[in-house]
N, C-alpha and C positions, 0 to 999 in steps of 0.2 A: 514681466516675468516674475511667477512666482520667488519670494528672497527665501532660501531655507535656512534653517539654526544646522550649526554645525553637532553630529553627533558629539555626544559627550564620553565621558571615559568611563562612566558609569554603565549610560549605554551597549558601550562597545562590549561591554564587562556583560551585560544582561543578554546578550544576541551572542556571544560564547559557549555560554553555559544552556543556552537551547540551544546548541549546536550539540554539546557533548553530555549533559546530563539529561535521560530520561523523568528522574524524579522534578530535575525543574521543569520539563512542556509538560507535564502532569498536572502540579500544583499552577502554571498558570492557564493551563488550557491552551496555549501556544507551540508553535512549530515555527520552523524559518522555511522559507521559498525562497530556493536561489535560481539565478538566470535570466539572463534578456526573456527569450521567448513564453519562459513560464512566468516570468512575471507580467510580460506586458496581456497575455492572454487573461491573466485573473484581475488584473484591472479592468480590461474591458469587460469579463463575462462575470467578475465575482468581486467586486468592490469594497462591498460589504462585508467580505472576509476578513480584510487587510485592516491588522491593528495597528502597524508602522510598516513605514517604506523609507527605507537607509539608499542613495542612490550616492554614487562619485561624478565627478567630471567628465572622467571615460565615460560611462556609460550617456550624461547629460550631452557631449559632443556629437554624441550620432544617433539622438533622441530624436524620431520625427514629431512633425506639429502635432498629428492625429494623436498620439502616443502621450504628447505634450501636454495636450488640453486633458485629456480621460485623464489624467495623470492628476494636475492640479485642481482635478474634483474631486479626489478623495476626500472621504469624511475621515478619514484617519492622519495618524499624521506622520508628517516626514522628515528627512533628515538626510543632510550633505555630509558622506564621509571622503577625506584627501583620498587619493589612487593608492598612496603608499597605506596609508594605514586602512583600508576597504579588504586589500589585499592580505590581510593578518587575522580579518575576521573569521576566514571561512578557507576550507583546507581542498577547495577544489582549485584543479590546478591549474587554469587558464583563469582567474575571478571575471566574470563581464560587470562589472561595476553596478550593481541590482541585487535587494534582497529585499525580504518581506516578513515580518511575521506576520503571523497568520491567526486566526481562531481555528481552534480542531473543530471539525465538525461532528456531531452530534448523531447517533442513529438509535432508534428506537429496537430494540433486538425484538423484541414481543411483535413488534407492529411486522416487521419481514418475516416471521412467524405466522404469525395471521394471513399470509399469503394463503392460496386455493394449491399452490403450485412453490416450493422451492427445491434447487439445486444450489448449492453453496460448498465451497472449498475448505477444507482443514485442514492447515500447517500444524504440525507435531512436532514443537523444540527445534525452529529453521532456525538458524543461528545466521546466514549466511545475508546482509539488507539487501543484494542484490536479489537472491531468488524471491523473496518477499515481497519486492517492488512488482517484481517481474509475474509473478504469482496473482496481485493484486490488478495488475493492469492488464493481465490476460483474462481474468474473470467480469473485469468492467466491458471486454470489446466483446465477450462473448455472452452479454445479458445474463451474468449469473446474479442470483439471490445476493450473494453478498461472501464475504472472507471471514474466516475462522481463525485466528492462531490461539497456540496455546499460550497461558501469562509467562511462558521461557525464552518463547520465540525472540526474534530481533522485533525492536519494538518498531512500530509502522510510521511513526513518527519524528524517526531521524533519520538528518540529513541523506543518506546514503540511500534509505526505500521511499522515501519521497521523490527523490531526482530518478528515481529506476520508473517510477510510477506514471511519470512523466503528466502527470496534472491528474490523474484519475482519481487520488487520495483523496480530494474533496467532493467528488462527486458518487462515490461507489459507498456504500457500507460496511465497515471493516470492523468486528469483535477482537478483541480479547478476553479470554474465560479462563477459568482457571480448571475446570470439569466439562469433560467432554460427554458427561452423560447427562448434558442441559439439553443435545440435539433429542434423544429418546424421549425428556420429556414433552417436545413438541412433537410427537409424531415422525421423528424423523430415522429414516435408514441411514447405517454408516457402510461405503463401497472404501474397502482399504484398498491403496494400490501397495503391492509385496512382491519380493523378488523372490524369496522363501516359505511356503507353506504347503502342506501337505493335501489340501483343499482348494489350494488357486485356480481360480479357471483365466483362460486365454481372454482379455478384454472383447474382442470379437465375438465371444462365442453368446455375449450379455446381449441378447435382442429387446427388452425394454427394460422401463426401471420405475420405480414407484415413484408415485407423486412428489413424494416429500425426500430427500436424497443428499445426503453429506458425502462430497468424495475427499477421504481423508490421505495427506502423504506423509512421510516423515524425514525426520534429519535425515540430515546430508549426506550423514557415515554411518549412523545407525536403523534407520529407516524409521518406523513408527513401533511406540512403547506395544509391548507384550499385548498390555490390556485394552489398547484400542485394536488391535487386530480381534482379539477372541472378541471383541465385543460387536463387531461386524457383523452382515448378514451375508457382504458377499466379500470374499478377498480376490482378488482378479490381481493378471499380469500385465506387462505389455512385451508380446515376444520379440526378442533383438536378436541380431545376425552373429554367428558364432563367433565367439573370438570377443563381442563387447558384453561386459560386464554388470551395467547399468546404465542409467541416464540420470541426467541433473535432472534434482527433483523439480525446477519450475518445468521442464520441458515433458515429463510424465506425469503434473499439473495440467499444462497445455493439452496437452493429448486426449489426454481420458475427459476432463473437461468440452473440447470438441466434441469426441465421440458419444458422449452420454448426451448431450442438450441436443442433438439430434433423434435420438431413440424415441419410440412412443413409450409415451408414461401411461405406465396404470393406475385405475382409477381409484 
């Protein structure tokens, strides 16, 4: 059986501060993966991701072989933390004795640009990691182009929209921009979803949509800034039953996202 080094307190110190500071998974290009099930999934399907893997005894006592072996093929390396102090790294509040940093992965913006065909999502100042997560992982089941946040947004790469994403973060294409009029210069239409506009029309009543298509949402409390609506082509609704007021924006995400990738696109 593989012997592990026990994490070090410098360590513990370095897998913290990717937990809470965005500027440090920045400058190292790293993220933490927490969890049995996500972890042992990106062992077997993405190995090569994994810059370290921190595992405790909890988690080594009800490790199966299969799990076992994949495990101690990693080219990266690993590391035995006690149950008590594994428990201190990370602010989720069952800990399954498992984590991982990880490499961010990498996307080419111009190359998903160069598509014949895009449909892609635009978060506008989402503050909230859960819609974010959620946001992102409903746009990977629905074969979109890729995610958009703005540079205010929750960043995609803490803890909180990672675990919402529930493993799709590495496999989907997710931007940060800091100008939302980078979509225009690829050709692309902006569909604002809005609760208020004197020009909204009923999502329904949109029977196709052009090739190229940014559905853009916005904060949670405020919806989307002034000037991404005016800069839209089309501002559309989604009508709710009297008496509710709105909906979470991952879920008028969700929605409009279904609805539009079913439309025929023009050419």
């Amino acid at each position: 059986m593989l012997q592990l080094p026990v994490l070090t307190r410098a360590g513990a110190s370095r897998i913290r501060q990717l937990l809470r500071d965005k500027k440090a998974r920045s400058i190292e290009g790293a993220f933490v993966f927490e969890g049995a099930k996500s972890c042992r999934d990106l062992i077997h399907e993405s190995p090569e991701s994994i810059l370290s893997l921190i595992v405790s005894p909890r988690f080594l006592s009800v490790e199966t072989q299969a799990d076992r072996r994949a495990r101690t093929k990693l080219p990266g390396s690993q590391f035995l933390c006690p149950d008590a102090d594994f428990d201190k790294l990370t602010d989720v509040e069952m800990p399954q004795g498992i984590l991982a940093i990880v490499r961010q992965p990498r996307w080419d913006e111009a190359q998903v640009f160069k598509q014949s065909r895009v449909l892609g999502l635009y978060g506008d100042r989402l503050q909230d990691p859960a819609n974010v997560g959620a946001i992102i992982r409903t746009a990977a089941a629905l074969n979109l182009s890729g995610v958009w946040l703005s540079a205010d947004s929750a960043d995609h790469f803490s803890p909180k929209v990672v675990r919402a994403t529930a493993g799709t973060i590495l496999r989907f294409p997710v931007f940060q921009i800091r100008d939302f009029r980078t979509f225009s210069s690829y050709g692309c239409d902006i569909y604002a979803a809005v609760l208020d506009s004197a020009d909204r029309v009923p999502i329904k009543s949109i029977r196709t949509i052009p090739s190229r298509l940014m559905i853009a949402v916005g904060n949670e409390g405020a919806g989307l800034a002034l000037d991404i609506v005016k800069a839209s082509r089309v501002r559309f609704s989604i009508p709710l039953a009297e008496g509710v007021e709105s909906l979470n924006v991952a879920a008028t995400a969700a929605i409009s996202a279904f609805y539009f990738s079913a439309l025929r696109r023009l050419a």
